[in-house]
Structure formats: structure tokens, C-alpha cells
N, C-alpha and C positions, 0 to 999 in steps of 0.2 A: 504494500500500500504506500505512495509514494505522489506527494504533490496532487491530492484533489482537489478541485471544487471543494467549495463548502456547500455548494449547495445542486439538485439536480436541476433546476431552474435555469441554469445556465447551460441547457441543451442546445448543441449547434443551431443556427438562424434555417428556416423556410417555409415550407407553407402552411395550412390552418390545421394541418395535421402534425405536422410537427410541435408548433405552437399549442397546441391541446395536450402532447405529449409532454411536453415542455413541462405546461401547468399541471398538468395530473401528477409527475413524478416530483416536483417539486411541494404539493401538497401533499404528495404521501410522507416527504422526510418530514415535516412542520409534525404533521399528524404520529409517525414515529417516535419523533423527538419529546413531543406533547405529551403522548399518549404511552408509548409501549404496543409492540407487534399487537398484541391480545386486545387495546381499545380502537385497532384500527380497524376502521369500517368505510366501506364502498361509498355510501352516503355522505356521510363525513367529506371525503376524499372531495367526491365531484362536487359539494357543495361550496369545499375551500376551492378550487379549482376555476369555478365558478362554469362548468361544465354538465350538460345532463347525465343523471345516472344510466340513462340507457347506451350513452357511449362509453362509460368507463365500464360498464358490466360486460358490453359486446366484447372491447380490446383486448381487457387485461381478465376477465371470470370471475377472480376472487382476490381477496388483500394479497395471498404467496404471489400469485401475479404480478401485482402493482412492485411489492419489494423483488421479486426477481428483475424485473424490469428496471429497479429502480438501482440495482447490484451491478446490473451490466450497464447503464449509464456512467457509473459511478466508474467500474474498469475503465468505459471510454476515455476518462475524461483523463485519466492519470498519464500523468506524463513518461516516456522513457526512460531507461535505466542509466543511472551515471555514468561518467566516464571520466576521473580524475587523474587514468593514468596510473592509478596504484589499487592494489584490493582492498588495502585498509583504508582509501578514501571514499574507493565505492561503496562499499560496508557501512563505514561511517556514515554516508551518506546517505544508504538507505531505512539504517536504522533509527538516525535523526528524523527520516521522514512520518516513518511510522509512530515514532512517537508525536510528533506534531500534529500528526492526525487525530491521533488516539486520545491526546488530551483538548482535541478544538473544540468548544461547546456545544455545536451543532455536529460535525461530521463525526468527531467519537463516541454522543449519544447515540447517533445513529446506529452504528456498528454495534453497541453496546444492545441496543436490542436487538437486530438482526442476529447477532447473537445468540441472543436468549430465544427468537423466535425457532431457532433453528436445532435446538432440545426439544419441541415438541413437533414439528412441520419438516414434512420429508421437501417440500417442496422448497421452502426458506432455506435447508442446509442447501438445496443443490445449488440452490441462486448463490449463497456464500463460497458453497465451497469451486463453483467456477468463478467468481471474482478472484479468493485467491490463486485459483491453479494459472489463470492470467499472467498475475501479477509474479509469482513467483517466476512463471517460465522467463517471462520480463527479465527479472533482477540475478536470474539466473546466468544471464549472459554475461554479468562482470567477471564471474569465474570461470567461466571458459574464457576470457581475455587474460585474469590471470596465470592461468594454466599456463598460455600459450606465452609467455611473457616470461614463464617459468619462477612464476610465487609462489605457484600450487602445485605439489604430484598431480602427475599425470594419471585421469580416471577419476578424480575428481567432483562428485557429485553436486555441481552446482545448486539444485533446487533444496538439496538437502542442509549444504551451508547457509543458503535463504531463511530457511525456519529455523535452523538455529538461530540465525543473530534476532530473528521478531520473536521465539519464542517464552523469553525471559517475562518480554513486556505483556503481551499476552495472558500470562500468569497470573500476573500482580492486577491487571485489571480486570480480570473475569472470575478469576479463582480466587487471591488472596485479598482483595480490595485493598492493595495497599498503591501510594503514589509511585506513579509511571514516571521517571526522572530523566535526566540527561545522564546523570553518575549509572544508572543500570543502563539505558542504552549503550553509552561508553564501554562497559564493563562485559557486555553482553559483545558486541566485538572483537572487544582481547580474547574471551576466552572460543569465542569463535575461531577466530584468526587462528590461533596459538594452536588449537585441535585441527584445525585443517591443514595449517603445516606439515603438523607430526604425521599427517594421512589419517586423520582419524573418517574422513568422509569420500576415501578412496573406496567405489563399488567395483569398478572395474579397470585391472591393471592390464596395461595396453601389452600384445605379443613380444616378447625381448627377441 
């Protein structure tokens, strides 16, 4: 997760279709945010939106709808993966992102429910769990530049170094409730870095 929107409202510009999608998905975050997966409702939604219910029930069917839709907006909008030239800047730099996300008022409530929507809703986990399989494949790429740069043993599972460095934070905000810092980002790095050195996220070593 890396440089979003704060909001889905800011859906690329065109026509009165996109403009409705625009305002539907941007109502569902307000309502997310508001509410919690569980008080969001269709009604609700097209009312903030200022949209007929009979067009947001055709589009999207049901609230997993609106938030899958609202998941894959959200992927769009994220920007590229670093390129600092070094792994521990990419790193740093995706880690710094995640956390800025995670702690923004509006974009990490968000998550924070989609989240929790996604323990009860097979439909909400997939919307989630394709935003992040995106995002990682994304940030994934810094390590195969490191590789190739020779920072990292070769084989090297990039997607897997990804979850390590967001993994810490994750924790602390979903599980531990404790503050998501710059010092555990930071820290969440080193000891990233340091295990993927030693080959701790080598899957496959290339034929000698």
C-alpha cells in the first residue's frame, strides 16, 4: 500500500458514468469510515451519493460490491514502486508508505474496516486480498532490482520480503492496538533487510 488517495472520489475524469462511479465509491468510504462495513447500506450509499438506489443496486448488488469496487479503485490509484537505487531505500520507502497510510484519518479507517469486514465476508476478503496481491507484486519489483544489483541472493522471494517489512505494522494495528510508529517501520526494515541478506527469503536457488 503505497501513496493513495485519500479518498475514492478522486476517480479518473469522464463521462456521467464514471462521474456516478466516482460519487458512489466515494460515498461508500465516508459511509465506511462513519459507519463500519456492518452499518453500511445501499440506501445510505446512493442517498450520500446523491444517486438512485436502482442504479447502485443494478452496478454494484450489494455493500461487498460497493467495497470490492471500492479496493480496486483504491489499487488504481496507488502509485509505482520506488526506485532509490538501493533496497534499503526502496524498503524504507515502502514501509514509510504504509505506515502513512495506515495512520491517515480517513484512508487507514478505511482499511481498518475492510479489514474487519473481511473476518466475516468471503466477498470483502477477496476485494482485500486482491488489493494487496497488486500491491505487493508492485513493490515486489524492488527486489528483483536488488537481486540483480546483487544486494540480495539470488532466488530471492520478492513478494515475501514485501510482507515482511508491512507485516510488523499490521500487527500492532489490527491485532495489538498498539501505535503504528516511524521507530517500528524503521525497525521493521533492519530486521527485514538483515534476514534477507543472510537468504532467509531465498525459495529458489538458481542451477550452479
Amino acid at each position: 500500500m503505497d501513496q493513495l488517495s485519500r479518498s475514492a472520489g478522486t476517480v479518473r475524469p469522464g463521462g456521467r458514468t464514471a462521474r456516478v462511479r466516482a460519487a458512489v465509491l466515494e460515498a461508500t468510504q465516508d459511509e465506511l469510515v462513519e459507519r463500519g462495513f456492518h452499518g453500511l447500506t445501499m440506501d445510505q450509499v446512493a442517498a450520500r451519493a446523491g444517486v438512485g438506489k436502482t442504479t447502485v443496486y443494478r452496478r454494484w448488488g450489494s455493500t461487498p460490491g460497493l467495497v470490492a469496487d471500492l479496493m480496486n479503485e483504491l489499487a488504481n490509484q496507488s502509485s509505482d514502486h520506488a526506485d532509490t537505487g538501493s533496497v534499503e531505500g526502496d524498503l524504507r520507502a515502502n514501509a514509510l508508505a504504509v505506515l502513512d497510510a495506515l495512520n491517515d484519518g480517513r484512508l487507514g479507517v478505511t482499511f481498518q474496516a475492510v479489514i474487519a469486514a473481511a473476518t466475516s465476508d468471503e466477498q470483502a476478503a477477496q476485494a482485500l486480498r486482491a488489493f494487496y496481491l497488486r500491491r505487493i507484486e508492485e513493490w515486489a519489483k524492488v527486489v528483483d532490482l536488488a537481486v540483480r544489483r546483487g544486494e540480495l541472493p539470488e532466488g530471492t522471494d520478492g513478494g515475501e520480503v514485501i510482507r515482511a517489512v508491512s507485516a510488523p505494522l499490521y500487527y500492532r494495528l489490527v491485532v495489538t492496538r498498539e501505535p503504528v510508529t516511524r521507530v517500528v517501520a524503521e525497525q521493521a526494515v533492519a530486521r527485514t533487510l538483515a534476514a534477507a541478506r543472510a537468504g532467509a527469503f531465498v525459495v529458489e536457488v538458481p542451477p550452479g
